[in-house]
Backbone bond lengths (Angstrom), bond angles and torsions (degrees), N, CA, C in turn:
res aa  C-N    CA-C-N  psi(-1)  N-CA   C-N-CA  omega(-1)  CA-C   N-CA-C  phi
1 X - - - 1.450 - - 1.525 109.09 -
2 X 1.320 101.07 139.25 1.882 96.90 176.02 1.232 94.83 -119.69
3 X 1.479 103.07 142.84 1.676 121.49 -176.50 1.677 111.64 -128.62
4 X 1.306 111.24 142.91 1.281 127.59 179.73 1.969 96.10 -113.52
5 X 1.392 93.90 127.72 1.522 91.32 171.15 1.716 109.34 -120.10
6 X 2.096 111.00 155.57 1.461 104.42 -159.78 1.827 78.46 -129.89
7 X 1.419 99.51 142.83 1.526 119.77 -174.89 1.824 103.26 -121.45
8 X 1.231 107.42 153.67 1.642 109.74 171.70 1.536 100.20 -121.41
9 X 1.279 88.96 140.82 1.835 108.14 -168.46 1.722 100.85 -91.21
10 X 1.423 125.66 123.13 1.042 113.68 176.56 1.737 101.16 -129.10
11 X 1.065 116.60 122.29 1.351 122.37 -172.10 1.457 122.92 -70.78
12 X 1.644 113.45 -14.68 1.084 140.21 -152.05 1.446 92.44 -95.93
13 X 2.009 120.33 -50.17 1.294 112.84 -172.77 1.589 87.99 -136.47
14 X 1.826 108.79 115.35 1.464 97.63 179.62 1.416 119.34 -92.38
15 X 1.732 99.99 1.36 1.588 100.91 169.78 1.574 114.12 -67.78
16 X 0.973 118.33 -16.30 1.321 124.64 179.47 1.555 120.70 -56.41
17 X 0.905 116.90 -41.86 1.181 130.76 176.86 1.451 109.85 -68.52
18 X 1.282 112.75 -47.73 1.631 111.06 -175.80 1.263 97.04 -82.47
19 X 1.144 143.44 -4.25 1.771 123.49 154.04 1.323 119.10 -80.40
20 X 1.345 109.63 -25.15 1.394 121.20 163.72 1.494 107.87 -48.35
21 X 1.624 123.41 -85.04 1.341 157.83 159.94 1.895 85.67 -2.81
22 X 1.645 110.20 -88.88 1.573 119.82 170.12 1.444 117.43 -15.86
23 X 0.965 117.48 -61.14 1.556 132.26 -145.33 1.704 87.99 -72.28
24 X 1.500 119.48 -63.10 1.212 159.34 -168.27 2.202 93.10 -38.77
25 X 1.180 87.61 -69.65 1.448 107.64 -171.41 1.830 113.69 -60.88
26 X 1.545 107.18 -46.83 0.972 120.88 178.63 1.325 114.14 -34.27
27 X 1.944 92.24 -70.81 1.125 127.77 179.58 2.309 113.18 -32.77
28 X 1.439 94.08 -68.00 1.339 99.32 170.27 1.401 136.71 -54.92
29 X 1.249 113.79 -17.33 1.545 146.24 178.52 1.727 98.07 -75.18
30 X 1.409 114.38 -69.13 1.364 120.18 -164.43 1.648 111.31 -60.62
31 X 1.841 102.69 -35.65 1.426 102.70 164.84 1.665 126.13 -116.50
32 X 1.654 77.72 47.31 1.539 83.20 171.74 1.743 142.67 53.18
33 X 1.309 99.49 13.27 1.360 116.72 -168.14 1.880 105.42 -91.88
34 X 1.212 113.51 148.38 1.261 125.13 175.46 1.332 107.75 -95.46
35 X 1.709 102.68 123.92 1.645 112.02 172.89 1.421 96.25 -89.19
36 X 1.693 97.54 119.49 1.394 111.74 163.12 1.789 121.23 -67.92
37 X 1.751 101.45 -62.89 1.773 109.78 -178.19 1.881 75.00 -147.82
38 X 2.115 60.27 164.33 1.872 81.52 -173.68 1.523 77.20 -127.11
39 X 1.477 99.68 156.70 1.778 109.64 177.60 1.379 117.44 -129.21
40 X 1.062 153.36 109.83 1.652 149.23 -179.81 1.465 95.74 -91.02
41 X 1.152 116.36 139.22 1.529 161.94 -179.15 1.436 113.56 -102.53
42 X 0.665 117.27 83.98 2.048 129.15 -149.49 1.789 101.70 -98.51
43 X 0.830 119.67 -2.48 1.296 121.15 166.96 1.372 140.44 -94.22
44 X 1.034 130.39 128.39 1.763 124.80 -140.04 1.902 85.08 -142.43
45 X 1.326 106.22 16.12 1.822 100.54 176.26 1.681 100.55 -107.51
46 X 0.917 93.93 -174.17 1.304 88.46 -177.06 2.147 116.86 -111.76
47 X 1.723 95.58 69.56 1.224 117.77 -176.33 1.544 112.84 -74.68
48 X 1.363 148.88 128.82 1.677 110.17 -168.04 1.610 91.62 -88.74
49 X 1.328 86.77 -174.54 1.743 112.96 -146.00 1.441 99.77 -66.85
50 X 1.209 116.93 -37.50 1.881 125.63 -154.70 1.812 103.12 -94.10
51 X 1.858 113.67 -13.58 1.214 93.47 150.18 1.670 120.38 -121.91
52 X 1.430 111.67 70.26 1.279 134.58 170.28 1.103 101.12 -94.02
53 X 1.615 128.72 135.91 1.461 132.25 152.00 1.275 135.99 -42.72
54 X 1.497 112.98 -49.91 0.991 125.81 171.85 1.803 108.54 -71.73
55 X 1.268 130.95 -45.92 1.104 122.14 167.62 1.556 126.09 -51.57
56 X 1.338 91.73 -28.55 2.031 98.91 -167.71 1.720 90.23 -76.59
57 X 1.363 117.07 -40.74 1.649 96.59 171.16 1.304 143.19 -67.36
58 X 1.983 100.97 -20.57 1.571 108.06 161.29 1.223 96.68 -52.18
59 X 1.406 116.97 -76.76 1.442 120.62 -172.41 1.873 121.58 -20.16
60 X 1.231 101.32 -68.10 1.908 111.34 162.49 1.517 113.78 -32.41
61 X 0.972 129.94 -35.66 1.382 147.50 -132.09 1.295 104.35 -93.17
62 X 2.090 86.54 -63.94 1.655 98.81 175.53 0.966 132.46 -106.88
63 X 1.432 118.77 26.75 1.631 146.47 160.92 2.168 87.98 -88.18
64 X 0.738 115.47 -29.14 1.560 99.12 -170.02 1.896 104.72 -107.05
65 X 1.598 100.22 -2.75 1.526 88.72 -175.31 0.945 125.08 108.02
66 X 1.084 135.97 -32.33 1.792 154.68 -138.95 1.257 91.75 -86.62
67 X 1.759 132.46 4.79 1.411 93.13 -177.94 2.045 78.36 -162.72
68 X 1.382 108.12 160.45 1.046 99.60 151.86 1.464 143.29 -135.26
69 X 1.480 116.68 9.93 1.519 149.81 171.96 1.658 115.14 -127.91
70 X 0.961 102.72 120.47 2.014 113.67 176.30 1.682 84.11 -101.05
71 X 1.484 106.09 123.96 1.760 113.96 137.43 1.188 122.68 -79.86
72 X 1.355 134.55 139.39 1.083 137.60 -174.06 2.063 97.10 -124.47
73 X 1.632 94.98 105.13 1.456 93.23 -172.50 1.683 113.80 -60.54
74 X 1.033 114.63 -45.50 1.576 121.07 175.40 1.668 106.47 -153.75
75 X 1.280 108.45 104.82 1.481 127.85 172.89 1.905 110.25 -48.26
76 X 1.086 99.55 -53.79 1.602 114.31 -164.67 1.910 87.11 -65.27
77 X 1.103 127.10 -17.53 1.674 114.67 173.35 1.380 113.93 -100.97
78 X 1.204 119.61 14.78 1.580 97.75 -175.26 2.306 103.56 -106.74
79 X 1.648 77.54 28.49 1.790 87.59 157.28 2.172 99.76 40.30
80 X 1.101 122.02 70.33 0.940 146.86 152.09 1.543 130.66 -147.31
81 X 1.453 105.36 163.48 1.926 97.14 171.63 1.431 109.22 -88.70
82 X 1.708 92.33 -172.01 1.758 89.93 161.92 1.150 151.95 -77.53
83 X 1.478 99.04 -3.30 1.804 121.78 -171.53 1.897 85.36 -79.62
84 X 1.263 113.23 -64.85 1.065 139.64 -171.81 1.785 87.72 -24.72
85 X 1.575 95.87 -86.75 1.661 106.93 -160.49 1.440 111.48 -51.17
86 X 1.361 118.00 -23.01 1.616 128.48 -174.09 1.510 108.24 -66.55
87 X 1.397 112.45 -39.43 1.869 137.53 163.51 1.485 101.92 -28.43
88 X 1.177 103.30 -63.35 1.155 132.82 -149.64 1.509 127.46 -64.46
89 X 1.648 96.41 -64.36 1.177 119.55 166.13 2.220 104.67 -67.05
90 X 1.024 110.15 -26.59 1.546 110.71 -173.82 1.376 108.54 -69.74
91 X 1.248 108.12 -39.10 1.703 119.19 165.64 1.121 114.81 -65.42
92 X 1.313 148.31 -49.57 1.314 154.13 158.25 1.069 127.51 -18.06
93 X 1.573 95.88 -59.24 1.586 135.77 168.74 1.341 124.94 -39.81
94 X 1.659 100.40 -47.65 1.539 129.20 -172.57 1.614 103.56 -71.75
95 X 1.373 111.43 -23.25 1.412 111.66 168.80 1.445 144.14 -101.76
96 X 1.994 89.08 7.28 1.549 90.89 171.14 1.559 91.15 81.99
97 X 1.127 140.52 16.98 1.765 132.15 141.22 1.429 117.76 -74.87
98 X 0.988 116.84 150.84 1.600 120.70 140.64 1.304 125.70 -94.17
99 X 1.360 100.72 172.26 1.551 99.81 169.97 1.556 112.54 -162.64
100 X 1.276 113.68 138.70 1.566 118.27 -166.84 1.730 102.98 -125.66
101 X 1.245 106.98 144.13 1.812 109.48 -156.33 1.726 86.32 -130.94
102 X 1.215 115.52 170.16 1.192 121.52 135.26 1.629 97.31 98.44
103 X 1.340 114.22 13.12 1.501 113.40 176.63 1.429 141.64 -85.22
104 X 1.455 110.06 140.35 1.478 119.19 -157.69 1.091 113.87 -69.17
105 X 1.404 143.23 138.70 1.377 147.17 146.84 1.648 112.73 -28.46
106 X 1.589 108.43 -58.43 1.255 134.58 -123.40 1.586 97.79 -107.35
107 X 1.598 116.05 -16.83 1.245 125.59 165.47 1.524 130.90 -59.27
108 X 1.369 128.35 121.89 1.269 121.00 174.09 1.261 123.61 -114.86
């Protein structure tokens, strides 16, 4: 499986990101998956998710194939709701990706 993983940039705590980054890698390691690209999501306003840059290229990505698992380093940071993320993931969906959220740093 090749995986692309998506991080949220928070300027406020930049460790955040590298547990994100951690979690992300770990994760692909334990199931063996190849990280293709990693993407940061740099927006901390409240832009929705599907016109993010970095999202619109997951999106590109897995409209063309190029990938077949999105990590999602920490869902609860990428500063959207649930209608929002449900968008999101439904589009994803529509392309035959997965996507797994909610991952531990601390997991080995």
């Amino acid at each position: 499986m090749i995986a692309q993983c998506l991080y949220q940039s928070d300027p406020k705590n930049l460790a955040s990101m590298g547990r994100q980054r951690l979690a992300c890698q770990r994760a692909a390691r334990k199931l063996q998956w190849g990280v293709q690209k990693e993407r940061i999501s740099e927006t901390n306003e409240p832009v929705p998710l599907l016109m993010r840059p970095a999202v619109k290229e997951i999106l590109q990505d897995a409209e063309q194939h190029r990938f077949d698992v999105l990590l999602i380093g920490n869902r609860d940071s990428l500063c959207c709701d649930a209608a929002d993320m449900e968008s999101f993931l439904t589009v994803l969906n529509s392309f035959n990706t997965v996507s797994y959220t909610h991952l531990r740093a601390h997991e080995t």
